[in-house]
C-alpha positions in Angstrom: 0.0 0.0 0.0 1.3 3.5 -0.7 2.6 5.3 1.8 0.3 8.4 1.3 -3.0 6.2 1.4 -2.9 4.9 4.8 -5.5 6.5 6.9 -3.8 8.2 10.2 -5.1 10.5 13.1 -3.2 13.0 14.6 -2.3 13.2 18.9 -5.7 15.1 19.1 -7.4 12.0 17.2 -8.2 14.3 13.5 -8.0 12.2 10.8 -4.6 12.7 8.5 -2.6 10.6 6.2 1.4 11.3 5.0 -0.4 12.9 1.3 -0.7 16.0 4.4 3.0 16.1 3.5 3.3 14.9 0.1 6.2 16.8 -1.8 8.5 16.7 1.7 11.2 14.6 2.8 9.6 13.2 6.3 10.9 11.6 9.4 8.5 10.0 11.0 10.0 8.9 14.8 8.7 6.5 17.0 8.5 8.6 20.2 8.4 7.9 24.1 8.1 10.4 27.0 9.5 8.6 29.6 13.0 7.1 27.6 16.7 7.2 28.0 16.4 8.6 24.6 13.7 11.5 25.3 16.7 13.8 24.9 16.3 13.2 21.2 13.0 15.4 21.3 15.6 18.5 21.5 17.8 17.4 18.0 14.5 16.2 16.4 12.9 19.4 17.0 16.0 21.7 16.0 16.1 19.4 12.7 12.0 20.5 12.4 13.5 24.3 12.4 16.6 23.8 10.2 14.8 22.1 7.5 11.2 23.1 7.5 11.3 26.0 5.1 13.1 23.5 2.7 10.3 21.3 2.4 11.2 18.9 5.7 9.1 17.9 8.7 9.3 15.1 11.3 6.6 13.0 12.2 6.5 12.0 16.0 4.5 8.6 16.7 3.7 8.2 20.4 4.4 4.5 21.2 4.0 2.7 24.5 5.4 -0.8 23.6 8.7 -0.3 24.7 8.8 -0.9 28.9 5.7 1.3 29.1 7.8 4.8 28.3 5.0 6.6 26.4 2.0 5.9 29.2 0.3 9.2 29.6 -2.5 10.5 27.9 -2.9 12.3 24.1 -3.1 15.6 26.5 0.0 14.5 28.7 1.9 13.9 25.6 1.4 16.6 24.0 2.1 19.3 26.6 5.0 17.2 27.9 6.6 17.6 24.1 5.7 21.2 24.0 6.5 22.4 27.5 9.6 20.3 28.1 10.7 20.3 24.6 8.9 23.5 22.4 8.1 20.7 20.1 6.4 22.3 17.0 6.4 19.5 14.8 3.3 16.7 14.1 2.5 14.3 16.5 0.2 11.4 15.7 -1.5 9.5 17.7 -0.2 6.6 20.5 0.4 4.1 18.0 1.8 0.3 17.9 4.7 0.1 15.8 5.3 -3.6 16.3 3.4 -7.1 16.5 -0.3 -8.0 15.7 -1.6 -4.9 16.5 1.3 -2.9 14.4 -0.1 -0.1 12.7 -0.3 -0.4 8.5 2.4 2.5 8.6 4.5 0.5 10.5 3.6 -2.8 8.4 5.0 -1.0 5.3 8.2 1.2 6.5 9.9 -1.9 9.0 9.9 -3.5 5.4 12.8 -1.2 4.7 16.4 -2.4 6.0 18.7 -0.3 7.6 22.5 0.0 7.2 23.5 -3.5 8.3 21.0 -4.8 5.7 18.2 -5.7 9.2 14.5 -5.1 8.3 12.2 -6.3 10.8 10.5 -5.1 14.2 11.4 -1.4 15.5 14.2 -2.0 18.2 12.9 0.7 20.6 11.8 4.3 21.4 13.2 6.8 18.1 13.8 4.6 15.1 14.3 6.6 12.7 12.2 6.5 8.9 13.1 8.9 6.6 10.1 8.8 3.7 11.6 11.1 0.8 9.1 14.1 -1.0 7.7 10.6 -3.2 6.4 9.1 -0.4 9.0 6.4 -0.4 11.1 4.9 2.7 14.2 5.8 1.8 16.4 5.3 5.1 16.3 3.5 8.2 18.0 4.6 11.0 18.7 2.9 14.1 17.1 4.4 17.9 20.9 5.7 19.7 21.8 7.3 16.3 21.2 10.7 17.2 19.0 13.0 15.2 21.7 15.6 14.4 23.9 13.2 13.4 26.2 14.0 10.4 24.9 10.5 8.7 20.8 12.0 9.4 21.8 15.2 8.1 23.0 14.1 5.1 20.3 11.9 4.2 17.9 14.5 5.3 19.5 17.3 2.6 19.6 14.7 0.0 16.2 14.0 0.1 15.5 17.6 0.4 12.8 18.6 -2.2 14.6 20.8 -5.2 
């Protein structure tokens, strides 16, 4: 199924899809509150204002199937990301990214392989996706690779919409 025709609602449950950002490279990010990696809220966000006038967003999806570290409410969530973090950038809503329940997002992009050549389930809180301005996966990047990371930018500015 194409990327851009699987039904999604945003954190305050309004129905969306990726078309909402068809024509930009995209990171979508599983996200967790309550995470060793929560400090990646800060990169992601600076990436969001680097990149946004050139056609860029990131796509936070709240997940709570890693140790329980995304357990508060749509509300919580979403002033925790704003207040702790300024987050400007989308967030969907609390999704599953892996097992029976996996979201048809999710189905599609852990199709993709990352660097080592490893598809498969999303290891933990902030795998990285980056969808390019097509609508296709185009990398896979692993949850401790930080956003800001001279590997993400440069995939982020070659995906870059011209």
């Amino acid at each position: 199924m194409p990327l851009y025709d699987i039904p999604l609602h945003t954190l305050t449950g309004d129905p969306t899809s990726l078309a909402a950002h068809q024509g930009k490279a995209v990171l979508i990010v599983n996200v967790a509150s309550k995470c060793g990696l929560t400090p990646q809220y800060a990169g992601l966000e600076r990436l969001q204002q680097q990149y946004e006038a050139r056609g860029f967003t990131v796509l936070g999806v709240p997940c709570n199937q890693f140790a329980g570290q995304e357990p508060g409410s749509a509300e919580e969530i979403g002033t925790f990301c704003s207040a702790t973090y300024g987050v400007t950038f989308p967030l969907l809503e609390k999704t599953d990214v892996n097992g029976e329940n996996r979201h048809p997002l999710y189905a599609e992009l852990t199709k993709l392989a990352d660097a080592a050549g490893e598809a498969g389930d999303v290891q933990w809180n902030f795998e990285k996706f980056l969808v390019g301005p097509e609508g296709e996966p185009v990398a896979r990047i692993r949850p401790r690779t930080e956003p800001e990371d001279p590997e993400v930018i440069a995939l982020i500015e070659a995906n870059l919409p011209e």
